[in-house]
DSSP file (Angstrom, degrees, kcal/mol; ACC not computed):
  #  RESIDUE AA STRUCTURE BP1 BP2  ACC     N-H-->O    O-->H-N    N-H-->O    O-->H-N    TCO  KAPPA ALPHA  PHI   PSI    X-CA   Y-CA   Z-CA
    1    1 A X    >>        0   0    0      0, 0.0     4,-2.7     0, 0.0     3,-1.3   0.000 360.0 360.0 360.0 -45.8  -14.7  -15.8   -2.5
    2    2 A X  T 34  +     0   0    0      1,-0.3     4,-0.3     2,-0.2     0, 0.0   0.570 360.0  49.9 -48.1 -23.4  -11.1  -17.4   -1.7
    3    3 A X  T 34 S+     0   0    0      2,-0.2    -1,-0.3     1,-0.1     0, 0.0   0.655 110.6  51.7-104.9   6.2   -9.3  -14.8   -2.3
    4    4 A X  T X> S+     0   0    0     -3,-1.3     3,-2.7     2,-0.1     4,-2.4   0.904 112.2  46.8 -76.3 -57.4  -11.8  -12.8    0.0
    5    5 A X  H 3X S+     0   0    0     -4,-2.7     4,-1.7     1,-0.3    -2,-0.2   0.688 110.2  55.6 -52.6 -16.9  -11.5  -15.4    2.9
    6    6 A X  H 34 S+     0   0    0     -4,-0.3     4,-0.3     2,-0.2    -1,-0.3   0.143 108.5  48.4-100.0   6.0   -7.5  -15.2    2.4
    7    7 A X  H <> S+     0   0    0     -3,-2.7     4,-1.7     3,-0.1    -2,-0.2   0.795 111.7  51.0-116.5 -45.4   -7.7  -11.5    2.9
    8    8 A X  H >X S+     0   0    0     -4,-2.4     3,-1.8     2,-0.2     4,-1.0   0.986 110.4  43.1 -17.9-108.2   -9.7  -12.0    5.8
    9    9 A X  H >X S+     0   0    0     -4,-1.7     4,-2.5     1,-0.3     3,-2.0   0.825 115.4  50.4 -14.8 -67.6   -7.6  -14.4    7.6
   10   10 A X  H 3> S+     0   0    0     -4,-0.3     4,-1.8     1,-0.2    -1,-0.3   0.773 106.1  57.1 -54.7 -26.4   -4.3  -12.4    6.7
   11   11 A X  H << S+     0   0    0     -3,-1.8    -1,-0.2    -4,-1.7    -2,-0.2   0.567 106.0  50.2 -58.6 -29.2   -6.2   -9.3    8.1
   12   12 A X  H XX S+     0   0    0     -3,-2.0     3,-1.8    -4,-1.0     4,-0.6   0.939 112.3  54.6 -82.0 -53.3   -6.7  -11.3   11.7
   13   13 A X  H 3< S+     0   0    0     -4,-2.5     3,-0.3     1,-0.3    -2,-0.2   0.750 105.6  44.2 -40.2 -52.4   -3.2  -12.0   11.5
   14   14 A X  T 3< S+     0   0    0     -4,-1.8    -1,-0.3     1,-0.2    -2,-0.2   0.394 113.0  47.8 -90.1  21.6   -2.0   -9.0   11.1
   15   15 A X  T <4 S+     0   0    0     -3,-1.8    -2,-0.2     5,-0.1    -1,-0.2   0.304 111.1  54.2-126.6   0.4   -3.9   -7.3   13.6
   16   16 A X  S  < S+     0   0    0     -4,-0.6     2,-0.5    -3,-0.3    -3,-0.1   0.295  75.0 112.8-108.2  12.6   -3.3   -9.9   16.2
   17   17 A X  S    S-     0   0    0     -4,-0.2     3,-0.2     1,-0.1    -4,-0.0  -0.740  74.1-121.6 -79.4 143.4    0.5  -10.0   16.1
   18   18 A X  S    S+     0   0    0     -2,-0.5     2,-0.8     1,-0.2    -1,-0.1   0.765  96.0  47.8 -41.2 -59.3    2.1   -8.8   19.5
   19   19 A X        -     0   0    0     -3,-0.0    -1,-0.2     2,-0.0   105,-0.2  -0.532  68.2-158.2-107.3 105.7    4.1   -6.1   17.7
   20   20 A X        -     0   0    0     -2,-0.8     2,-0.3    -3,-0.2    24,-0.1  -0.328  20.4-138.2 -56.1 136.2    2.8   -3.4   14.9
   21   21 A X        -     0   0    0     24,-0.1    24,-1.0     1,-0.1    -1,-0.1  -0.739  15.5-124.0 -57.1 122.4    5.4   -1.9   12.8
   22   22 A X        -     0   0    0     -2,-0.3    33,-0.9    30,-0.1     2,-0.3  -0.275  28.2-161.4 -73.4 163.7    5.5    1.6   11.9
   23   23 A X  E     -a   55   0A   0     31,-0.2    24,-2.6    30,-0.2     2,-0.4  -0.937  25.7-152.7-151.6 171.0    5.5    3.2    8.7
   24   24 A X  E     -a   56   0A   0     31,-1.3    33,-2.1    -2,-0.3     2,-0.7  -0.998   9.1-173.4-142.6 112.9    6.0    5.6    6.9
   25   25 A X  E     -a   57   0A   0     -2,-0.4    33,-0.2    22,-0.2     7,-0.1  -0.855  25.4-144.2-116.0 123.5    4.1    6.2    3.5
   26   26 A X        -     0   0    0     31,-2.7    33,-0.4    -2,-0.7     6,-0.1  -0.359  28.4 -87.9 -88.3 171.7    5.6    9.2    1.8
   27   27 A X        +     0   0    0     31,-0.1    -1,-0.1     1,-0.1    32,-0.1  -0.179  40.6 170.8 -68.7 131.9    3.1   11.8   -0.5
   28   28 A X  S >  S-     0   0    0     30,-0.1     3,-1.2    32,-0.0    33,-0.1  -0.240  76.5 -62.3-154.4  66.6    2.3   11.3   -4.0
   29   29 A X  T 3  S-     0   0    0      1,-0.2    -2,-0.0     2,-0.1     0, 0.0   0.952  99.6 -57.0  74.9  30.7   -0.2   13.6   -4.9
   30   30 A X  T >  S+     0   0    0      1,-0.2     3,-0.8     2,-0.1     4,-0.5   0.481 108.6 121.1  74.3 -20.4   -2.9   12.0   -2.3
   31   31 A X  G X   +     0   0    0     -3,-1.2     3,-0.5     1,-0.3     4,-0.3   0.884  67.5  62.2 -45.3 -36.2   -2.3    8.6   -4.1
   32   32 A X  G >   +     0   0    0      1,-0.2     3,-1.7     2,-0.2     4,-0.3   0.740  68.9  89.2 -53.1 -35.9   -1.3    7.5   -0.9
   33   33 A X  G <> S+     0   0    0     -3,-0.8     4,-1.6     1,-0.4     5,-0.3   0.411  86.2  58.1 -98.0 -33.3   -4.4    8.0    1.3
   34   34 A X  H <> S+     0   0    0     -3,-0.5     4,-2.2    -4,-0.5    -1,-0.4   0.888 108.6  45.8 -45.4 -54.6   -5.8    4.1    0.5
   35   35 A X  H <> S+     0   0    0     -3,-1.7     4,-0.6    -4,-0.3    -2,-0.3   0.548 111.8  45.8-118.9 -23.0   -3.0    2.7    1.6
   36   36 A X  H  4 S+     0   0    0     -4,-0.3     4,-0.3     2,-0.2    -1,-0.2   0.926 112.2  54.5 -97.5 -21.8   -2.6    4.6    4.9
   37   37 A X  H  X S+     0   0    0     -4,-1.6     4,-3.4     2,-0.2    -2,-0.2   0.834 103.9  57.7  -8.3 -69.2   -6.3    4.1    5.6
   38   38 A X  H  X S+     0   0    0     -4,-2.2     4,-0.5    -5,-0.3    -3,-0.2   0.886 104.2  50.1 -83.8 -21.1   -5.5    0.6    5.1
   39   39 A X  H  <>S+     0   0    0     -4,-0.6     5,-1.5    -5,-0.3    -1,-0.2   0.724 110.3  54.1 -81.3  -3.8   -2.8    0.5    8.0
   40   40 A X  H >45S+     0   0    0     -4,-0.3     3,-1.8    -3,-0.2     4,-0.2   0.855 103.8  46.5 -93.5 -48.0   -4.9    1.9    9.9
   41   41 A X  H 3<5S+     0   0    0     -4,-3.4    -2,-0.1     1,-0.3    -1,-0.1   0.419 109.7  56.3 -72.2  -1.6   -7.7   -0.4    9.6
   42   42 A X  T 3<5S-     0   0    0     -4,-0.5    -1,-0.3    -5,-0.1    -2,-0.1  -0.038 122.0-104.3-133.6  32.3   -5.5   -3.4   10.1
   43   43 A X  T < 5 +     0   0    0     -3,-1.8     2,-0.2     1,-0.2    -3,-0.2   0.950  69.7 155.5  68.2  59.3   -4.1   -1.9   13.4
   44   44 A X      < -     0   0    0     -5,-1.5    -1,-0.2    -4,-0.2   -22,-0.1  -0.613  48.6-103.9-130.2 161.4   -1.0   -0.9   11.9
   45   45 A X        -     0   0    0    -24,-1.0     2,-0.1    -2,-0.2   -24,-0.1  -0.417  33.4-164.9 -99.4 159.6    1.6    2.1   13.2
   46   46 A X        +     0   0    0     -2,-0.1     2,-0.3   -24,-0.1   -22,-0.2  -0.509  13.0 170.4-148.7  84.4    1.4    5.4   11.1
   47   47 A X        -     0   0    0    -24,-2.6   -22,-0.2    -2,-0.1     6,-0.1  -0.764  26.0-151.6-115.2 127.1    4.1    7.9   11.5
   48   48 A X  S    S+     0   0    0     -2,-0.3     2,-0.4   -24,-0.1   -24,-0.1   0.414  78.5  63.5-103.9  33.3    4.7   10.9    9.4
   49   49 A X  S >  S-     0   0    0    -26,-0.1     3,-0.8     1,-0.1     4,-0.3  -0.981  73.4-145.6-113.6 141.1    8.4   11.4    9.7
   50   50 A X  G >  S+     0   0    0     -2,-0.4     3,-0.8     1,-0.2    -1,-0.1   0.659  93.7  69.3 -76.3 -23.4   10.5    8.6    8.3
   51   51 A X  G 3  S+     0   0    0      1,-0.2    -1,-0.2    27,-0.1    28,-0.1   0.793 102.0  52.0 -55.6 -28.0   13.2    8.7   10.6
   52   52 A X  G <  S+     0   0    0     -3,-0.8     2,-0.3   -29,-0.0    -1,-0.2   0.686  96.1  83.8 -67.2 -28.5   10.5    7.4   13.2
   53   53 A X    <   -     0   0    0     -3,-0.8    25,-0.2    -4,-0.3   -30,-0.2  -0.610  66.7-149.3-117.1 152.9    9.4    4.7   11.2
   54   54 A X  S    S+     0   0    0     -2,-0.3    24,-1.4     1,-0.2     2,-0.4   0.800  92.8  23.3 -86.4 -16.3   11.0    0.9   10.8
   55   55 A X  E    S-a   23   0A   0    -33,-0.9   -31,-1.3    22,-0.2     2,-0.3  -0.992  74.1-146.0-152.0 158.0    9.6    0.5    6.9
   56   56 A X  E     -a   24   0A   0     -2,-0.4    20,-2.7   -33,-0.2   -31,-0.2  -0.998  13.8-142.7-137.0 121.9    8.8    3.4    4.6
   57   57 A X  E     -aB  25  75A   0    -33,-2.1   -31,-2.7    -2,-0.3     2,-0.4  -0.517  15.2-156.3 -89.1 139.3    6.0    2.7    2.2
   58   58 A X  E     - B   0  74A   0     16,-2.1    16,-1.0    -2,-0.2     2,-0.6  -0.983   5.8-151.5-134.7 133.3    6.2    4.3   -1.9
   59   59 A X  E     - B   0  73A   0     -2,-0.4     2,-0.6   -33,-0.4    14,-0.2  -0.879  14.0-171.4 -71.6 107.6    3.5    5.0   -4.2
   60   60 A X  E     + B   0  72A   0     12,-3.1    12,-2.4    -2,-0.6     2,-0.4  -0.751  14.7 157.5-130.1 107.2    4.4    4.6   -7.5
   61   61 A X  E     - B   0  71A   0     -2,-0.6     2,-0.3    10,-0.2    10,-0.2  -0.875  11.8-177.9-114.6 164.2    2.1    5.7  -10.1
   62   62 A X  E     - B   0  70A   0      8,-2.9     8,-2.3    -2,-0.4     2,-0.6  -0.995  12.6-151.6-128.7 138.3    2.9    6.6  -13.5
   63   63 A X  E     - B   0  69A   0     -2,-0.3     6,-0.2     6,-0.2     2,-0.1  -0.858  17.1-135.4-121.7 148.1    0.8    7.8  -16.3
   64   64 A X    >   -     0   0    0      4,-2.5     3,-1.4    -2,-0.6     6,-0.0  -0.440  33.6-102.5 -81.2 167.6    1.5    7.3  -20.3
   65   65 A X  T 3  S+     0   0    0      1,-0.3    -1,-0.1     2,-0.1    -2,-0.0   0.586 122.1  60.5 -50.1 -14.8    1.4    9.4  -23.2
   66   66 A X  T 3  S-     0   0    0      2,-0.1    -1,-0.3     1,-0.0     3,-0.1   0.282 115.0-108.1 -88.2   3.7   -1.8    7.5  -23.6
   67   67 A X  S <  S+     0   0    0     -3,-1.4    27,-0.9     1,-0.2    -2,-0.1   0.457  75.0 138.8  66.6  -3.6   -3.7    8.4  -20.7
   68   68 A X  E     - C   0  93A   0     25,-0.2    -4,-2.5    34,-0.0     2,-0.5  -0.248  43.7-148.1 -93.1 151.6   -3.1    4.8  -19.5
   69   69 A X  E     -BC  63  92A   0     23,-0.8    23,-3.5    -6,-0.2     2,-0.3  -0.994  14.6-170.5-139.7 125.2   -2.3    5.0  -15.7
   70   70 A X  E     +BC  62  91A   0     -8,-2.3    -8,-2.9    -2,-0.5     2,-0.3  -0.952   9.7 169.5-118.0 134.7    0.1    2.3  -14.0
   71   71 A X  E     +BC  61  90A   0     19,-3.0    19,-2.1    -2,-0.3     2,-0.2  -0.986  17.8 157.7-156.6 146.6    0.8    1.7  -10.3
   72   72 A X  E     -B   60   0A   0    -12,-2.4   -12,-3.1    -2,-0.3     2,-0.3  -0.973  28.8-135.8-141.7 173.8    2.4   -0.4   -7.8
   73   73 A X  E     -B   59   0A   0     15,-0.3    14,-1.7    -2,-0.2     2,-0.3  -0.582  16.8-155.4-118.5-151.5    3.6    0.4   -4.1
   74   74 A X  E     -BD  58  86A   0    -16,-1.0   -16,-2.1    12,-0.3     2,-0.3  -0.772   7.8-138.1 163.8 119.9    7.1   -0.8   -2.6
   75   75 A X  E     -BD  57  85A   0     10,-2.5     9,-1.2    -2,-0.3    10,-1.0  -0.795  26.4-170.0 -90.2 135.9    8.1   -1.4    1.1
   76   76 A X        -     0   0    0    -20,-2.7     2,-0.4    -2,-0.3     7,-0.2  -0.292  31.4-110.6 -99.2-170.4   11.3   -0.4    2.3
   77   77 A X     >  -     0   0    0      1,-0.3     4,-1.8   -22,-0.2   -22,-0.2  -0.886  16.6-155.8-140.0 120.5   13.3   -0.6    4.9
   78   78 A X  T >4 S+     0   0    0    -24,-1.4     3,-1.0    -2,-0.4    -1,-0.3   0.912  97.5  32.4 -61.1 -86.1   13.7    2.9    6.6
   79   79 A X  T 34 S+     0   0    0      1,-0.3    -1,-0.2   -25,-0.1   -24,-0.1   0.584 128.4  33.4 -32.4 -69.1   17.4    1.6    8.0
   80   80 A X  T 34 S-     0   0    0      2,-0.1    -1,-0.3    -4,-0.0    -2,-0.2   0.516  85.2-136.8 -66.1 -30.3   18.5   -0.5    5.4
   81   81 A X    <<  +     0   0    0     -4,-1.8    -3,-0.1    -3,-1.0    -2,-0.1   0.521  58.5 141.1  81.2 -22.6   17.3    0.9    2.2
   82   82 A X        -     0   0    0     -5,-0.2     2,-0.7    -6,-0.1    -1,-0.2  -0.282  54.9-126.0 -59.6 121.7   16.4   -2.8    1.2
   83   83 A X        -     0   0    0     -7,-0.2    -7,-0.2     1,-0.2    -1,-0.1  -0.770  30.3-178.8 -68.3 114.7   13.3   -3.3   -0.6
   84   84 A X        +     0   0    0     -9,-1.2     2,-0.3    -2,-0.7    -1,-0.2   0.914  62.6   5.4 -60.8 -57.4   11.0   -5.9    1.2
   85   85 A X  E     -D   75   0A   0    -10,-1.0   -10,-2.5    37,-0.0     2,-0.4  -0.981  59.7-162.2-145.3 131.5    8.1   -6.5   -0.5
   86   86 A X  E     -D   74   0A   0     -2,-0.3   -12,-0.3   -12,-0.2     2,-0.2  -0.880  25.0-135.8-111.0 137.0    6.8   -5.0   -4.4
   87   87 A X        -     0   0    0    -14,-1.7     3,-0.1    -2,-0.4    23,-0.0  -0.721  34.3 -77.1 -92.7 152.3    2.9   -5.2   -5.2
   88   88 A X        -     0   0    0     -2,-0.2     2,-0.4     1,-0.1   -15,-0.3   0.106  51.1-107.1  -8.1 132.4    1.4   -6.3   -8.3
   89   89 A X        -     0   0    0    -17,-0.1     2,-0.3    -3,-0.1   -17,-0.3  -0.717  38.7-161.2 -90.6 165.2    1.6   -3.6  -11.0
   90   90 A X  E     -C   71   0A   0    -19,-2.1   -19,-3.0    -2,-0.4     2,-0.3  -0.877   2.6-155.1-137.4 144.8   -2.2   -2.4  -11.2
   91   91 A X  E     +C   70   0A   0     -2,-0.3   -21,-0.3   -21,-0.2     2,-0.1  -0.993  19.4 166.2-139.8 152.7   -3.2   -0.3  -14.7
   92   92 A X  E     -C   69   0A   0    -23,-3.5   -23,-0.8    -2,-0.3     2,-0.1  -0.280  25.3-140.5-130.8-153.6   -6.1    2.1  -14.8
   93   93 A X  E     -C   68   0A   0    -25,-0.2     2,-0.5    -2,-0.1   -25,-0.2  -0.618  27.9-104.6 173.4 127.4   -7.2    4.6  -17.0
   94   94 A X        +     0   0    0    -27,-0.9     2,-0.4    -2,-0.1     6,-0.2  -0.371  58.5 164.1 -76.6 122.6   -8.8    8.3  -16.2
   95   95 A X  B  >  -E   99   0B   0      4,-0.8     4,-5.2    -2,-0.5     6,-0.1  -0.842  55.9 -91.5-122.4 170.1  -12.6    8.2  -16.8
   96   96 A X  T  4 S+     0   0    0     -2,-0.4    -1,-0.1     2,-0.2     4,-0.1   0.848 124.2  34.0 -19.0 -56.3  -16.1    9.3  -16.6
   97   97 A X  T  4 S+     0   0    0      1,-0.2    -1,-0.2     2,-0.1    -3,-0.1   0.810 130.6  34.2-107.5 -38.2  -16.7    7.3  -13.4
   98   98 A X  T >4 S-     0   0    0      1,-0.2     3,-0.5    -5,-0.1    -1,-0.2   0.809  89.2-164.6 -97.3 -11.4  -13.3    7.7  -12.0
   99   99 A X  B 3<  -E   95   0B   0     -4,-5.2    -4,-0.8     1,-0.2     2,-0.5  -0.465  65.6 -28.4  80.7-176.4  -12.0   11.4  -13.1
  100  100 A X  T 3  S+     0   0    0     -6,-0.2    -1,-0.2     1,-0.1    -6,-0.1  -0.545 118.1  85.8 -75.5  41.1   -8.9   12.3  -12.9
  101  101 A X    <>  +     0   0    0     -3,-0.5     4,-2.1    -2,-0.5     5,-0.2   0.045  35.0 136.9-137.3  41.2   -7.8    9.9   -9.8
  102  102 A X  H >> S+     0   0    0      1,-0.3     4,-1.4     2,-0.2     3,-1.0   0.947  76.8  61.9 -54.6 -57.9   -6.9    6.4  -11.7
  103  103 A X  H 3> S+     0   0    0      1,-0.4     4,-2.2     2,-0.2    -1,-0.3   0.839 102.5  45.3 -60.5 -47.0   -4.0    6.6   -9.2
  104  104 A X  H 3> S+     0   0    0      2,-0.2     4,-1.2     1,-0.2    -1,-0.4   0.919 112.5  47.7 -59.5 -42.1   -6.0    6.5   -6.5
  105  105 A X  H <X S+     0   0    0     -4,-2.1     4,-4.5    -3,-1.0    -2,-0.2   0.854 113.1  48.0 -50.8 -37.7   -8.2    3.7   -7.6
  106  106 A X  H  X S+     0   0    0     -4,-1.4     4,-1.8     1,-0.2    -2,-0.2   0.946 113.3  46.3 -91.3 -28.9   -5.5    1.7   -8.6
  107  107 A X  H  X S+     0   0    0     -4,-2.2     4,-1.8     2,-0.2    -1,-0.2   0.752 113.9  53.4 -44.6 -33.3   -3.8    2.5   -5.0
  108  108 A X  H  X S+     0   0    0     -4,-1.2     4,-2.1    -5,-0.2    -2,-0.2   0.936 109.9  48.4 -76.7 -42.5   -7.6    1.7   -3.6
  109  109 A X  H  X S+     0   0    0     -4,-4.5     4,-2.0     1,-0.2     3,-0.4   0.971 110.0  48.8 -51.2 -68.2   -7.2   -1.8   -5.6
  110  110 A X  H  X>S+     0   0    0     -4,-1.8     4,-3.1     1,-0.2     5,-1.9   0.799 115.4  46.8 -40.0 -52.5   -3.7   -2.7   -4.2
  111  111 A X  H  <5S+     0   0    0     -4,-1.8     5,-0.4     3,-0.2    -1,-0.2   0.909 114.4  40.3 -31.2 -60.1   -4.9   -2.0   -0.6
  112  112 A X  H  <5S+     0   0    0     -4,-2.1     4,-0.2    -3,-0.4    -2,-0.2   0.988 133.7  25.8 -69.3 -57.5   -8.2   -3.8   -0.5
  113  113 A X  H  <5S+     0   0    0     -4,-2.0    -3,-0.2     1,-0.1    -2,-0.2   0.856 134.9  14.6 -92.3 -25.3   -6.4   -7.4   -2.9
  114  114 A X  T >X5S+     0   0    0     -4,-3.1     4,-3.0    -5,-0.3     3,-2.5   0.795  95.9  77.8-111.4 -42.7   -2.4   -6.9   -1.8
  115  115 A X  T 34<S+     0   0    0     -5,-1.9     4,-0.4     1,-0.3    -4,-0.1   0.671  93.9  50.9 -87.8  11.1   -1.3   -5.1    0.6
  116  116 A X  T 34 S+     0   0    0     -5,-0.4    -1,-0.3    -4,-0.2     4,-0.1   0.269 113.6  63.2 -61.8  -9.4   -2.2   -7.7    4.2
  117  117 A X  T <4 S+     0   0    0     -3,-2.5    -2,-0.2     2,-0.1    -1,-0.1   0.715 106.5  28.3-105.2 -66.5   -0.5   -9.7    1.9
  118  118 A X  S  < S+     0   0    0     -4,-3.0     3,-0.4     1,-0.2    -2,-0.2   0.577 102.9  76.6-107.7  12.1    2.7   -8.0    1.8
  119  119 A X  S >> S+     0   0    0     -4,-0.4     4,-2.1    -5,-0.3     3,-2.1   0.787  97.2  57.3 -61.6 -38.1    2.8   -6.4    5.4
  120  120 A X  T 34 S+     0   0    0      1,-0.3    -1,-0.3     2,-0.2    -2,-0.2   0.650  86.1  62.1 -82.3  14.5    3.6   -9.6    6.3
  121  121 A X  T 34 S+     0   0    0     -3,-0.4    -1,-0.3     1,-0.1    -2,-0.2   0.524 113.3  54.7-108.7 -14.8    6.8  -10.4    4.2
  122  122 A X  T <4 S+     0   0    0     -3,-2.1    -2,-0.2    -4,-0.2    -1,-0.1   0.648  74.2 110.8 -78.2 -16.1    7.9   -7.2    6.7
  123  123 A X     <        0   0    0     -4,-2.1  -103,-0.0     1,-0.2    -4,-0.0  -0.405 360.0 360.0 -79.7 137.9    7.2   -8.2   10.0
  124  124 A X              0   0    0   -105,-0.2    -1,-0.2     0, 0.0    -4,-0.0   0.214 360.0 360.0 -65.3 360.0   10.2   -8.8   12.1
């Protein structure tokens, strides 16, 4: 329930500061699509060249020999190259329910618990 209201709050925050940042979230196999969804919905810039954009978003999932599916994303900084902000690492696992898109789930997880979280460790 706390960490709902905390998501909440940061969500107000970031959709009432005076300037959005653009981004840039580059392609991974549709893994992205949570995560630009969720810039959108928290009134966030969405540009799909990266030269345009002040921080450049990465999806990084990886899967083991095991079928075990691992992910976290990482904010950049278009200009600088400087990593801002790293999420949580998230692990999944392809199933019945979920198919073949653990990466996406675990991209849907980061969105929804992390990533209002770490927009703000970018804002200028």
């Amino acid at each position: 329930m706390q960490a709902k209201l905390l998501i909440l709050v940061l969500s107000l925050l970031l959709g009432t500061m005076t300037h959005a940042q653009t981004y840039y979230v580059k392609e991974n196999q549709t893994y992205e699509q949570p995560i630009i969804d969720k810039l959108i919905e928290l009134n966030q810039k969405v540009t799909t060249k990266r030269e345009n954009s002040e921080y450049t978003i990465e999806c990084i999932v990886e899967k083991s020999s095991t079928e075990r599916t691992r992910g976290h994303l990482i904010i950049i900084d278009t200009k600088t190259g400087d990593i801002i902000a790293t999420s949580a690492e998230e692990k999944g696992g392809d199933n019945q329910y979920t198919g073949k898109k653990a990466g996406t789930v675990i991209m849907q997880k980061i969105a929804k618990n992390e990533l209002a979280t770490l927009l703000l460790k970018s804002k200028r």
